[in-house]
PyMOL Python script that loads the backbone (N, CA, C, O; Angstrom):
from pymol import cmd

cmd.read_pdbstr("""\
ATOM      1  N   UNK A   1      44.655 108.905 134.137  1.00  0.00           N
ATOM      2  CA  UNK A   1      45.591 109.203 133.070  1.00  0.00           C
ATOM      3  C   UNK A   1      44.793 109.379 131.784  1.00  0.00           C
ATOM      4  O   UNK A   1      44.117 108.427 131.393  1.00  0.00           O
ATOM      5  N   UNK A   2      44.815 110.442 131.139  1.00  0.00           N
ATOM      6  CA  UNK A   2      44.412 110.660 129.694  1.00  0.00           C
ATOM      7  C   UNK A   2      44.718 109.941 129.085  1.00  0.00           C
ATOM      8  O   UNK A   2      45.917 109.675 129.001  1.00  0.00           O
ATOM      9  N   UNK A   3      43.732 109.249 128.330  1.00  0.00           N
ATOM     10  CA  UNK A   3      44.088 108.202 127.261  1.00  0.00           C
ATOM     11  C   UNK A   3      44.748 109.510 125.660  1.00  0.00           C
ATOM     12  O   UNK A   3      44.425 110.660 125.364  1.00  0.00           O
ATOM     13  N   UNK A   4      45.680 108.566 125.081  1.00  0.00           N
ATOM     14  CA  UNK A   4      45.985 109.288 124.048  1.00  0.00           C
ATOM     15  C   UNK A   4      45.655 109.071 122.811  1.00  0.00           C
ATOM     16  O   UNK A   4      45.670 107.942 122.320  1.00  0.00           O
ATOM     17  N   UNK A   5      45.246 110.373 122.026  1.00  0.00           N
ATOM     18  CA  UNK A   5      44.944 110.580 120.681  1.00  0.00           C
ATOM     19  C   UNK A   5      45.174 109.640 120.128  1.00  0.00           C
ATOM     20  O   UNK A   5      46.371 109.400 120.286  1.00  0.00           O
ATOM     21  N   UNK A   6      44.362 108.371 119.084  1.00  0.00           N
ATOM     22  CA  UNK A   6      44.458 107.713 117.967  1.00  0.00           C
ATOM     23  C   UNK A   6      44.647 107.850 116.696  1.00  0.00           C
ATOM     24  O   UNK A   6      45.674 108.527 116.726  1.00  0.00           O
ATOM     25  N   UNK A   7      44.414 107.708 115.619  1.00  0.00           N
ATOM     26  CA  UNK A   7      44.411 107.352 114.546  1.00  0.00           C
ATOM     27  C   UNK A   7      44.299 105.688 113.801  1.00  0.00           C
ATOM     28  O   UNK A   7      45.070 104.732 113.880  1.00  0.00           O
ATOM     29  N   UNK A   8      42.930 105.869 113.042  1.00  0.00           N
ATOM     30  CA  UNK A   8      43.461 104.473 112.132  1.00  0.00           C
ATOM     31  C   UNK A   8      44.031 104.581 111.136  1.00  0.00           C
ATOM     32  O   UNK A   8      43.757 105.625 110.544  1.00  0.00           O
ATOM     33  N   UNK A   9      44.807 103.882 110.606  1.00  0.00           N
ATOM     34  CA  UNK A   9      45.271 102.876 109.734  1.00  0.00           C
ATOM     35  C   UNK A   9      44.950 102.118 108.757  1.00  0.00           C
ATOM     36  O   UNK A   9      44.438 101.080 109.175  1.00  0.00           O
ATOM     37  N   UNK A  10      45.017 102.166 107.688  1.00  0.00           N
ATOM     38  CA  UNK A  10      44.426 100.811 107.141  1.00  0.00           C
ATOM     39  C   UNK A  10      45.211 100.646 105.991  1.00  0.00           C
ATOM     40  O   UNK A  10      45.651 101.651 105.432  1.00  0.00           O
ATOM     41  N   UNK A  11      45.518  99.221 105.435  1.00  0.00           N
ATOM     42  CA  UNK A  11      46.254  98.847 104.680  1.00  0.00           C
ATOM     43  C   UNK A  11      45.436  97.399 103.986  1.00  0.00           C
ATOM     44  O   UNK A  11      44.714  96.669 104.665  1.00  0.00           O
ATOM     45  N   UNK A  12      45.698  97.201 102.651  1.00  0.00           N
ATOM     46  CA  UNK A  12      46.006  95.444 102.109  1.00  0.00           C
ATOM     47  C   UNK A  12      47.027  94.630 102.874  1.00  0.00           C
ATOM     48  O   UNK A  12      48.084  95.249 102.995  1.00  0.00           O
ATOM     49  N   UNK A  13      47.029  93.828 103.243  1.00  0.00           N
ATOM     50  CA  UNK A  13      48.130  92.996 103.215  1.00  0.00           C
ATOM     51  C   UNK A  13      48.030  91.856 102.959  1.00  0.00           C
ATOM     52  O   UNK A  13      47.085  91.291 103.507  1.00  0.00           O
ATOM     53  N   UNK A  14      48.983  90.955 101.978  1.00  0.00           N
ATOM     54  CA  UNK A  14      49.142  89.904 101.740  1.00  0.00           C
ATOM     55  C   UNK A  14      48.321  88.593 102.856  1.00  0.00           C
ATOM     56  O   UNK A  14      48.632  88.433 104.036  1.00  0.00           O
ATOM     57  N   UNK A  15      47.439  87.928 102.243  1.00  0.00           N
ATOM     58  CA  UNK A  15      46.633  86.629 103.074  1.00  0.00           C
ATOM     59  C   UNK A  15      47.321  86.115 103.887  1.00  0.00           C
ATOM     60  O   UNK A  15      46.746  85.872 104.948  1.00  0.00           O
ATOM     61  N   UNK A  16      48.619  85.771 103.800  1.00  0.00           N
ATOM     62  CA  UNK A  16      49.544  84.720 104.435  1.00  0.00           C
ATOM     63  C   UNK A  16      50.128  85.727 105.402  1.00  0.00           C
ATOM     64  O   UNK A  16      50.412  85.329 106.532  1.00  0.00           O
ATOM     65  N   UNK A  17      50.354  87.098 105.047  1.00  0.00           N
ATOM     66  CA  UNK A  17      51.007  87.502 106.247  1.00  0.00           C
ATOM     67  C   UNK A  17      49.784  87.895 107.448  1.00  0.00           C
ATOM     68  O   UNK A  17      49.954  87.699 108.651  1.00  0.00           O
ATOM     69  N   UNK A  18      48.566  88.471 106.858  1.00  0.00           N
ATOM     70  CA  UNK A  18      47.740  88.165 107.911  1.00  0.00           C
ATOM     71  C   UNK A  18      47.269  87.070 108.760  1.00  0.00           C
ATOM     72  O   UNK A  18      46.566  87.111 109.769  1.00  0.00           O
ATOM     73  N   UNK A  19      47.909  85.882 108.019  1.00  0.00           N
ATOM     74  CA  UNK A  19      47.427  84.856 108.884  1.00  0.00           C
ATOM     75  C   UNK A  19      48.661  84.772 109.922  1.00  0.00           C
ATOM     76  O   UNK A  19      48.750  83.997 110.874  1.00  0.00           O
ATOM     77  N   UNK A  20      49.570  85.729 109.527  1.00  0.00           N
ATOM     78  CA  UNK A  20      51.124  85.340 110.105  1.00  0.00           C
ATOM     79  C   UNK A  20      50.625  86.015 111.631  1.00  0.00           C
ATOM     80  O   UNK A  20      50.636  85.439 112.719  1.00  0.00           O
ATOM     81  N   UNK A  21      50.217  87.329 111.350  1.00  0.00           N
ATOM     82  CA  UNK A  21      50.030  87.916 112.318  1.00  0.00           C
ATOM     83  C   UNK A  21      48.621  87.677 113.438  1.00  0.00           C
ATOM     84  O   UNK A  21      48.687  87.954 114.636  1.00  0.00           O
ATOM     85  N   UNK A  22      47.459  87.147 112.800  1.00  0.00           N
ATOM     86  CA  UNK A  22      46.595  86.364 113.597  1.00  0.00           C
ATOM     87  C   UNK A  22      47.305  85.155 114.359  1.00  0.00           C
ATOM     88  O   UNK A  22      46.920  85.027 115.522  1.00  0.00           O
ATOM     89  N   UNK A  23      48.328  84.187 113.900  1.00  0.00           N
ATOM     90  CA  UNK A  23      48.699  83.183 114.496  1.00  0.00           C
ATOM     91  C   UNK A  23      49.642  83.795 116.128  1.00  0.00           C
ATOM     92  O   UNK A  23      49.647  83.355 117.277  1.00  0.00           O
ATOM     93  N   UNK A  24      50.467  85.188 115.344  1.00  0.00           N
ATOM     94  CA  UNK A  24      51.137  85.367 116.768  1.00  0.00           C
ATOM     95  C   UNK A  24      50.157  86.152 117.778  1.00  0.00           C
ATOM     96  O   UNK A  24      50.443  86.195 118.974  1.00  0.00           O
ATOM     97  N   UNK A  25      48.799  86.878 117.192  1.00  0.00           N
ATOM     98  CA  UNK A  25      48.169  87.325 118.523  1.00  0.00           C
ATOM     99  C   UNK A  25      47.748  86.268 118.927  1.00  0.00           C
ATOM    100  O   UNK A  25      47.271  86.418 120.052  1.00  0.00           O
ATOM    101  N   UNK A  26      47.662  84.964 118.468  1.00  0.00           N
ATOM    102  CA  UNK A  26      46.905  83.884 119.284  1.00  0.00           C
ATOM    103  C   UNK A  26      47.757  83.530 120.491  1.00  0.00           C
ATOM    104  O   UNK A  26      47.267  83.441 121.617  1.00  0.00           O
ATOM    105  N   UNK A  27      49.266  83.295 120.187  1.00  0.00           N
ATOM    106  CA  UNK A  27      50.093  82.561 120.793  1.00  0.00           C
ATOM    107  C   UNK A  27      50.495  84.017 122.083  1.00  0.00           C
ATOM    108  O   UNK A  27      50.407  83.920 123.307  1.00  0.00           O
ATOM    109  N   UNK A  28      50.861  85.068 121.404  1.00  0.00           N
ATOM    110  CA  UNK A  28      50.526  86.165 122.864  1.00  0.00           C
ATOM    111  C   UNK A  28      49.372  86.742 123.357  1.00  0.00           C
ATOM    112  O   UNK A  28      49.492  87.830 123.919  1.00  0.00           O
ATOM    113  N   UNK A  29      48.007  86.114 123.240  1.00  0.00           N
ATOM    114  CA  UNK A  29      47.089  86.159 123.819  1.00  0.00           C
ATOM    115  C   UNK A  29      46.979  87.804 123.775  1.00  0.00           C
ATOM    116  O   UNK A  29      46.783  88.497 124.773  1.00  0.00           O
ATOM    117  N   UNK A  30      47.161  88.359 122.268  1.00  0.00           N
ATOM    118  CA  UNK A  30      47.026  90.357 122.646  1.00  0.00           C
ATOM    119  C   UNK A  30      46.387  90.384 120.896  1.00  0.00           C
ATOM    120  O   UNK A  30      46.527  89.636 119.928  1.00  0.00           O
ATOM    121  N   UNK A  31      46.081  90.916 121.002  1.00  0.00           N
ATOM    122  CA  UNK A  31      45.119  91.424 120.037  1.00  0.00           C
ATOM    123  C   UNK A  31      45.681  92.109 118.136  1.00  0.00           C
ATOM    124  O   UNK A  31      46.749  92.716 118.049  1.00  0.00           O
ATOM    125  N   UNK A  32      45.015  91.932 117.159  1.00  0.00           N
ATOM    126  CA  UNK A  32      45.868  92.213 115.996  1.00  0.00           C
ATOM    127  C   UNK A  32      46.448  93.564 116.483  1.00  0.00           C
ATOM    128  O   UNK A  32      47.618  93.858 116.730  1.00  0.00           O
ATOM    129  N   UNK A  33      45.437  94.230 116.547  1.00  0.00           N
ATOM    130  CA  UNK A  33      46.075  95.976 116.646  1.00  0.00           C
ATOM    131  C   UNK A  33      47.225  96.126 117.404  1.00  0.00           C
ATOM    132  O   UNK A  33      48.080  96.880 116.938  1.00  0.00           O
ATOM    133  N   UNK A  34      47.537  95.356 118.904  1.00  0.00           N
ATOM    134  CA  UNK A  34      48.820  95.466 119.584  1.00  0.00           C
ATOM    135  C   UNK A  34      49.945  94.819 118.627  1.00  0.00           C
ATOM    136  O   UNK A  34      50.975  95.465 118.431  1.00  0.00           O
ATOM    137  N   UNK A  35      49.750  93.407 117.955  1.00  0.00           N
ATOM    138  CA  UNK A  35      50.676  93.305 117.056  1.00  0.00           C
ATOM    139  C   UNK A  35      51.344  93.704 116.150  1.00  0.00           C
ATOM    140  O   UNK A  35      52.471  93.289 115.875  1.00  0.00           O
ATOM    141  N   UNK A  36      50.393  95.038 115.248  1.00  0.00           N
ATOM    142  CA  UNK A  36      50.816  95.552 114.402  1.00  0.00           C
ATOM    143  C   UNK A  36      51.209  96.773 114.781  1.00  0.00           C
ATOM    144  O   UNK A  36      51.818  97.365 113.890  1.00  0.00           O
ATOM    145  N   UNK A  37      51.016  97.646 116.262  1.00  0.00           N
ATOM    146  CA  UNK A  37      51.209  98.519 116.754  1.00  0.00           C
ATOM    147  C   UNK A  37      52.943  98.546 117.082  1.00  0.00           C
ATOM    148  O   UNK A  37      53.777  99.451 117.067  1.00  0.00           O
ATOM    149  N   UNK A  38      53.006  97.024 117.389  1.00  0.00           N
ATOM    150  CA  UNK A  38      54.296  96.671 117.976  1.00  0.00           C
ATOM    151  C   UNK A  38      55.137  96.674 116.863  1.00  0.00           C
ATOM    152  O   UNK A  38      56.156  97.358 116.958  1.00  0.00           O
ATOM    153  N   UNK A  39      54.878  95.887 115.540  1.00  0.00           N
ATOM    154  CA  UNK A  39      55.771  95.504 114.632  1.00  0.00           C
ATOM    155  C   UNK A  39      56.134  97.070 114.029  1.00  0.00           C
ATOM    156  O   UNK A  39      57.289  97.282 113.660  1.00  0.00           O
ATOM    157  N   UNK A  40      55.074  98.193 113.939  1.00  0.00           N
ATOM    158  CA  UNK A  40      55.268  99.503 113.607  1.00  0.00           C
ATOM    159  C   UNK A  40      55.850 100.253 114.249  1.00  0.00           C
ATOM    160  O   UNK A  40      56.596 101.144 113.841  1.00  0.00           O
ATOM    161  N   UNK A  41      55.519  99.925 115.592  1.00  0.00           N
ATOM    162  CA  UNK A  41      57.006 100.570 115.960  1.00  0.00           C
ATOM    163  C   UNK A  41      58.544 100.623 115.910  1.00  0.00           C
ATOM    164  O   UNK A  41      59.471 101.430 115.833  1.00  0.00           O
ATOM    165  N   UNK A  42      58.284  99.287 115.998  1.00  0.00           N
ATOM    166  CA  UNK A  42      59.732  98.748 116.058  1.00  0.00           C
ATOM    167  C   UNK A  42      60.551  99.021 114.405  1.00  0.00           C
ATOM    168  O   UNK A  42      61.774  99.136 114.337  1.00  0.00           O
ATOM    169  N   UNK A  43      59.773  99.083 113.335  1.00  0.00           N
ATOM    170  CA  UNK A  43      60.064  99.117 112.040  1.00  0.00           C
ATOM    171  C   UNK A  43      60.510 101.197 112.361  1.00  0.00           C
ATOM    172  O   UNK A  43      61.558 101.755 112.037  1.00  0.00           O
ATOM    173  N   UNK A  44      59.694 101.624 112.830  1.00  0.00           N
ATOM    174  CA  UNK A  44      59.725 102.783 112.858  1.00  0.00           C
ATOM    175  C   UNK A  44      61.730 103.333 113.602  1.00  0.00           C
ATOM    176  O   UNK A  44      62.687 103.815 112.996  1.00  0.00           O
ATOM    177  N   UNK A  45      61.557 102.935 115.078  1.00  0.00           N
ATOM    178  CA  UNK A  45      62.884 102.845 115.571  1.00  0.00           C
ATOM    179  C   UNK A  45      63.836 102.366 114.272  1.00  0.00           C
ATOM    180  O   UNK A  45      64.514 103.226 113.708  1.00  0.00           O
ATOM    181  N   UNK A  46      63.867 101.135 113.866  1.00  0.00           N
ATOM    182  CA  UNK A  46      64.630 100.644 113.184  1.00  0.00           C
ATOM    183  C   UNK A  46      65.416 101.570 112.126  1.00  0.00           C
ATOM    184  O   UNK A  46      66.611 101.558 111.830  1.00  0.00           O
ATOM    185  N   UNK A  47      64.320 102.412 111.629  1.00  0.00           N
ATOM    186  CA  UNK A  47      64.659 103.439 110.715  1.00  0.00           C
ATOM    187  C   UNK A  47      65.343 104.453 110.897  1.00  0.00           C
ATOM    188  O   UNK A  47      66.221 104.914 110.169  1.00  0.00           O
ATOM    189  N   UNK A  48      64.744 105.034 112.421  1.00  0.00           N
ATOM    190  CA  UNK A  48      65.408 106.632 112.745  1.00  0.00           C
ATOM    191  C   UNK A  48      66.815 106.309 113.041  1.00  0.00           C
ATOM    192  O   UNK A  48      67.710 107.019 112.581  1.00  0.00           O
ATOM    193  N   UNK A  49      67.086 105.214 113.828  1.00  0.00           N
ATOM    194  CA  UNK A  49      68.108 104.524 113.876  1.00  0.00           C
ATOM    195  C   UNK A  49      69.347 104.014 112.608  1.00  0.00           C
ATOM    196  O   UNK A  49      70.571 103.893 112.654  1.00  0.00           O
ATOM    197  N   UNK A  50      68.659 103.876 111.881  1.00  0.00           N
ATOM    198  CA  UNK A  50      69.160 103.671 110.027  1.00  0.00           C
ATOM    199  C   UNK A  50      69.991 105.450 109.729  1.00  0.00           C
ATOM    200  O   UNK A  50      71.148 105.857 109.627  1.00  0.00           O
ATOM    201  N   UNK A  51      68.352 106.186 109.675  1.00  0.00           N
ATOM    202  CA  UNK A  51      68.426 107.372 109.005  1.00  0.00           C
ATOM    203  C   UNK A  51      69.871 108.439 110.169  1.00  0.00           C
ATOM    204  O   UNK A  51      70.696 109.063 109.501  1.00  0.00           O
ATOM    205  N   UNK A  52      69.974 108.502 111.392  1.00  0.00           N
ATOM    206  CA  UNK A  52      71.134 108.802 112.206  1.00  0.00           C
ATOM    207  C   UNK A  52      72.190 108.049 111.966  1.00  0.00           C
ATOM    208  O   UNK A  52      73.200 108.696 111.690  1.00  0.00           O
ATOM    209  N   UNK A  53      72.303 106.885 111.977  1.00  0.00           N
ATOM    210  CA  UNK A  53      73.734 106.341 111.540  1.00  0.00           C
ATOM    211  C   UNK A  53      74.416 106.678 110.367  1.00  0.00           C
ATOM    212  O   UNK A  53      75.625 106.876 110.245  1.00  0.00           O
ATOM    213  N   UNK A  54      73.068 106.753 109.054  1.00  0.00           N
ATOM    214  CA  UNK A  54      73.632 107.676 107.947  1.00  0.00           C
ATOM    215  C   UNK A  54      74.501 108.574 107.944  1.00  0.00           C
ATOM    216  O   UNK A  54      75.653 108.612 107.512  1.00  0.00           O
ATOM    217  N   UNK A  55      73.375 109.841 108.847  1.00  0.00           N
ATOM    218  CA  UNK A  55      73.888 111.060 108.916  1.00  0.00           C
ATOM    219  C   UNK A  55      74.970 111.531 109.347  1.00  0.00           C
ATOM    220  O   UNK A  55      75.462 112.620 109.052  1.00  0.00           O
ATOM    221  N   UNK A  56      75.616 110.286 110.462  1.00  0.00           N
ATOM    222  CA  UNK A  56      76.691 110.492 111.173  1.00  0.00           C
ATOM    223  C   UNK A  56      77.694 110.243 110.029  1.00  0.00           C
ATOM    224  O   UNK A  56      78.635 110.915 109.606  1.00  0.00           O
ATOM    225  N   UNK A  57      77.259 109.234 109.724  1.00  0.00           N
ATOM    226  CA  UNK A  57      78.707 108.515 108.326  1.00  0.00           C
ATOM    227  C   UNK A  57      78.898 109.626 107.432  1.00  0.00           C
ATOM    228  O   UNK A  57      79.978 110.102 107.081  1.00  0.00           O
ATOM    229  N   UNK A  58      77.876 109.950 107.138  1.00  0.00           N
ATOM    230  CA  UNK A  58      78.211 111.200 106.164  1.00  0.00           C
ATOM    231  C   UNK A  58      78.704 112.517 107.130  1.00  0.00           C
ATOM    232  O   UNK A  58      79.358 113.189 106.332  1.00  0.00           O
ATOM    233  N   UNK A  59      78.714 112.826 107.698  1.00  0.00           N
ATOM    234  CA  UNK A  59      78.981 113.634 108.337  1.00  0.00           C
ATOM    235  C   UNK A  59      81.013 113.477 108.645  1.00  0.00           C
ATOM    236  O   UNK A  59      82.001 114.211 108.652  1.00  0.00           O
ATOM    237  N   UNK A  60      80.627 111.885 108.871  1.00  0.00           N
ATOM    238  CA  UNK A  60      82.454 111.211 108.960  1.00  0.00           C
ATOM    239  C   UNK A  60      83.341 111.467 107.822  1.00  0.00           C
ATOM    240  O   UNK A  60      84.569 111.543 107.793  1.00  0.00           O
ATOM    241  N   UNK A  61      82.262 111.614 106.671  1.00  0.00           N
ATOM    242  CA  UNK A  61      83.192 111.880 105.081  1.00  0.00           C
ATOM    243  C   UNK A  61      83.261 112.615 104.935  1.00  0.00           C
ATOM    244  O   UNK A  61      84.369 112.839 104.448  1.00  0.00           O
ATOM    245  N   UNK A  62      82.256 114.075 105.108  1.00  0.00           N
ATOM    246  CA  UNK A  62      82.323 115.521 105.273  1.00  0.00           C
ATOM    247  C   UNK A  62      83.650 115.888 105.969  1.00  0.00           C
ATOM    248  O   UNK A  62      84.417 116.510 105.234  1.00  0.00           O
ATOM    249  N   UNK A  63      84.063 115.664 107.123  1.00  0.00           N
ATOM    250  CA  UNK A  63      84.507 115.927 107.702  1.00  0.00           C
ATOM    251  C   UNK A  63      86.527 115.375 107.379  1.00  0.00           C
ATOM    252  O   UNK A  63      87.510 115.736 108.026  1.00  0.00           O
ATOM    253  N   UNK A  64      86.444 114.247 105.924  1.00  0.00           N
ATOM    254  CA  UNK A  64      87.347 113.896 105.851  1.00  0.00           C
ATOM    255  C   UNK A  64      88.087 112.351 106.928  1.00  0.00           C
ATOM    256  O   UNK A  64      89.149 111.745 106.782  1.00  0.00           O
ATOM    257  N   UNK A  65      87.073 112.181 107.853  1.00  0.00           N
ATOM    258  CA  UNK A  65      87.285 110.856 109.006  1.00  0.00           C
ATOM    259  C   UNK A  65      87.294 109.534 108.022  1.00  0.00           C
ATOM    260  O   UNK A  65      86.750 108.600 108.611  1.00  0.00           O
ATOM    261  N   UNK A  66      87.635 109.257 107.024  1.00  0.00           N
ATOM    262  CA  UNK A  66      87.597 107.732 106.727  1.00  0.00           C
ATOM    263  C   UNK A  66      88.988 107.246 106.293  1.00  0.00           C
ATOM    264  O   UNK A  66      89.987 107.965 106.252  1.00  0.00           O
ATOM    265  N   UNK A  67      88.923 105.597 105.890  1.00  0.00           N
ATOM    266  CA  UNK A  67      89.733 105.400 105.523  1.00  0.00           C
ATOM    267  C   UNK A  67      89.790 104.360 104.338  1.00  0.00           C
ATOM    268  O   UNK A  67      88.801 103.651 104.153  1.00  0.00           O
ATOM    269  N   UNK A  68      90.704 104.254 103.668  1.00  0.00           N
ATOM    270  CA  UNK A  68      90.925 104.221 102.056  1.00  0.00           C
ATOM    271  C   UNK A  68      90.366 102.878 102.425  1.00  0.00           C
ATOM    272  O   UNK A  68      90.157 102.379 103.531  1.00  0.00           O
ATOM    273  N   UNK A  69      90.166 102.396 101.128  1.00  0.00           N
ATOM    274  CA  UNK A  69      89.806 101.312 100.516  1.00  0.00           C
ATOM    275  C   UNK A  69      90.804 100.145 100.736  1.00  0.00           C
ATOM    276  O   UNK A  69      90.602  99.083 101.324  1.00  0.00           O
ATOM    277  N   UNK A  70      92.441 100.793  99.848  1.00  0.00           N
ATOM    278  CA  UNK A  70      93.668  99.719  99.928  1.00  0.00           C
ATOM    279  C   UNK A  70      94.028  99.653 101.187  1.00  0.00           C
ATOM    280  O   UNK A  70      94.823  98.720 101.303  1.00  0.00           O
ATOM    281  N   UNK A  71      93.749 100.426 102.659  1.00  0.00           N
ATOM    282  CA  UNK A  71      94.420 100.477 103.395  1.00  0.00           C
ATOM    283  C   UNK A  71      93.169  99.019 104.363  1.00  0.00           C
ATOM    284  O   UNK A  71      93.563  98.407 105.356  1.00  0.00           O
ATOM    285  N   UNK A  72      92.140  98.861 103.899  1.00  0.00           N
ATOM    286  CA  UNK A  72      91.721  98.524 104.582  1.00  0.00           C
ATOM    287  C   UNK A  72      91.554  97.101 103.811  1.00  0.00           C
ATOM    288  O   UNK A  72      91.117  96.276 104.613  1.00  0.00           O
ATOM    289  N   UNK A  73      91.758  96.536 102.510  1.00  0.00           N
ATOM    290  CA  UNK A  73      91.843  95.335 101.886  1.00  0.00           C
ATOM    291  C   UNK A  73      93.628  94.673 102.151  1.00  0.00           C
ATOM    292  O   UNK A  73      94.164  93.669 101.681  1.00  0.00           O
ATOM    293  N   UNK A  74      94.076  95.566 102.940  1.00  0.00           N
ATOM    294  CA  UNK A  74      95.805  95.220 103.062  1.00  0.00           C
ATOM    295  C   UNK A  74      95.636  94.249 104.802  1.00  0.00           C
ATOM    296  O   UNK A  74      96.098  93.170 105.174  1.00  0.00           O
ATOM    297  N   UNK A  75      94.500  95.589 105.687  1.00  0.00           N
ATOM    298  CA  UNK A  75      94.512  94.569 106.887  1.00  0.00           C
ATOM    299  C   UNK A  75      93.575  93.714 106.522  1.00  0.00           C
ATOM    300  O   UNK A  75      93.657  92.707 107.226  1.00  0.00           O
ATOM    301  N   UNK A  76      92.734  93.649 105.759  1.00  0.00           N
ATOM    302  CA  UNK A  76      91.872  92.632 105.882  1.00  0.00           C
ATOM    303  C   UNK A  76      92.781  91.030 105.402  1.00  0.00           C
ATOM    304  O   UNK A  76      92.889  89.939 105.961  1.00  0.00           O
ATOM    305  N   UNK A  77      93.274  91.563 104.184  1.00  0.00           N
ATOM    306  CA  UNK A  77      94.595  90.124 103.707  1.00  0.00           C
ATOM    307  C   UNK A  77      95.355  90.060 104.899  1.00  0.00           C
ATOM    308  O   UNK A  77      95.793  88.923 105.079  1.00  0.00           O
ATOM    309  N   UNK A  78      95.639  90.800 105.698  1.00  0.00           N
ATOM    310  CA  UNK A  78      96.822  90.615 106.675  1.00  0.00           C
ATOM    311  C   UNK A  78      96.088  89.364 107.808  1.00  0.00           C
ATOM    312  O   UNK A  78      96.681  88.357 108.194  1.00  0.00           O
ATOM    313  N   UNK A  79      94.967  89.679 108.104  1.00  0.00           N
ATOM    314  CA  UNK A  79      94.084  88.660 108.932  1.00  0.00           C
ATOM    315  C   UNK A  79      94.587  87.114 109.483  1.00  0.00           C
ATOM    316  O   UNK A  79      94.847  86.595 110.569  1.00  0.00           O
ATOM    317  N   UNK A  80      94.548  86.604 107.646  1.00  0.00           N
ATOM    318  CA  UNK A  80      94.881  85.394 108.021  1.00  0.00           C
ATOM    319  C   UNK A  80      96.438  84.988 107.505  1.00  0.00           C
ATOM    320  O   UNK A  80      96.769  84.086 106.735  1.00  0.00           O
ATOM    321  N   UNK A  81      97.318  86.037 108.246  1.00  0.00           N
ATOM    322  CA  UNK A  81      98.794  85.956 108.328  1.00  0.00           C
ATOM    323  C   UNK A  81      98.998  85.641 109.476  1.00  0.00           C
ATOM    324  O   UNK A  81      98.154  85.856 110.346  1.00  0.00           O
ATOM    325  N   UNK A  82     100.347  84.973 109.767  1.00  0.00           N
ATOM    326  CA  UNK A  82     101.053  84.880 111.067  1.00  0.00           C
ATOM    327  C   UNK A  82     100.797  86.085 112.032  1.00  0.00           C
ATOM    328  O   UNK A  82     100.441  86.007 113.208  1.00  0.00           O
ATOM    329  N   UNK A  83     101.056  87.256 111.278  1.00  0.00           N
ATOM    330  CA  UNK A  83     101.212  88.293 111.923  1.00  0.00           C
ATOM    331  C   UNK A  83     100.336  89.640 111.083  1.00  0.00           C
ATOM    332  O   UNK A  83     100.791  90.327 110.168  1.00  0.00           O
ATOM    333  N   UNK A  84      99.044  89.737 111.683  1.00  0.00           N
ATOM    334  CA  UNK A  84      97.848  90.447 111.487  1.00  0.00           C
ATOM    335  C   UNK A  84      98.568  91.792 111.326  1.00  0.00           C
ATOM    336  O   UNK A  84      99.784  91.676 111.476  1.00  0.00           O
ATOM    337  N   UNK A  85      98.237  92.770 111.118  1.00  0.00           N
ATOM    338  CA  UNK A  85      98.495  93.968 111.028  1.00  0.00           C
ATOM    339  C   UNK A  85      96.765  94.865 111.902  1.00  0.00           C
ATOM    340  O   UNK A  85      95.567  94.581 111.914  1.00  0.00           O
ATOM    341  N   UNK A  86      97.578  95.919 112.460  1.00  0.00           N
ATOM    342  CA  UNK A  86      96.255  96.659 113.503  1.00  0.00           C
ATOM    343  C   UNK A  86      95.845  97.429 112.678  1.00  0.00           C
ATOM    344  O   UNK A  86      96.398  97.960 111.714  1.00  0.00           O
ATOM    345  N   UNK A  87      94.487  97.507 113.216  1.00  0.00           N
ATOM    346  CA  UNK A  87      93.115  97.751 112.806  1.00  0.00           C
ATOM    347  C   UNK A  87      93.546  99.145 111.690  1.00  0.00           C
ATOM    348  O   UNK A  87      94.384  99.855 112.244  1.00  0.00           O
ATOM    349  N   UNK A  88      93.305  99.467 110.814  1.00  0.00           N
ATOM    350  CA  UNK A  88      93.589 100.189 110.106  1.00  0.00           C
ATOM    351  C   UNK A  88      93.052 101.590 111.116  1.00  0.00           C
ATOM    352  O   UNK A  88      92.199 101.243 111.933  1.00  0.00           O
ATOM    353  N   UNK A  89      93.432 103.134 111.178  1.00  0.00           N
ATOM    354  CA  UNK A  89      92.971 104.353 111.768  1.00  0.00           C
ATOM    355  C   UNK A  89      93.105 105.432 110.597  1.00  0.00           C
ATOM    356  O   UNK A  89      92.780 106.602 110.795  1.00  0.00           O
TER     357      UNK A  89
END
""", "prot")
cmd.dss("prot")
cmd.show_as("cartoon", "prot")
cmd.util.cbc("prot")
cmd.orient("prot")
């Protein structure tokens, strides 16, 4: 299997968080670079994931799909009534 294309990296980071991240390659026995490979990814997902949910929401207001403000502070007071009122649509 072809190993794939690299790139480094390099950054400052705060003393304490490097020690943050030396302490967890100790405890998973894997190396800084897999740690920070991992935490970058995952920051990365986190985002595209962010940046699509946006797009959809806006896309929901474009489109006219939401719903008011009062309609939705009326069920929210309704909550803790005898008798809740459904989910606002």
């Amino acid at each position: 299997m072809p190993k794939a294309e690299t790139r480094v990296l390099t950054t400052h980071v705060p003393e304490a968080l490097a020690e943050k991240v030396d302490q967890w390659a100790g405890r998973l026995d894997r190396s800084r670079g897999w740690i920070l490979k991992q935490a970058l990814s995952s920051w990365i997902a986190q985002e595209e994931e962010r940046d699509r949910l946006t797009r959809e929401a806006l896309a929901d207001v474009d489109a006219g799909r939401v719903i008011g403000h009062q309609a939705v502070q009326t069920w929210a007071e309704s909550l803790s009534t005898d008798e809740p009122l459904p989910l606002p649509r």
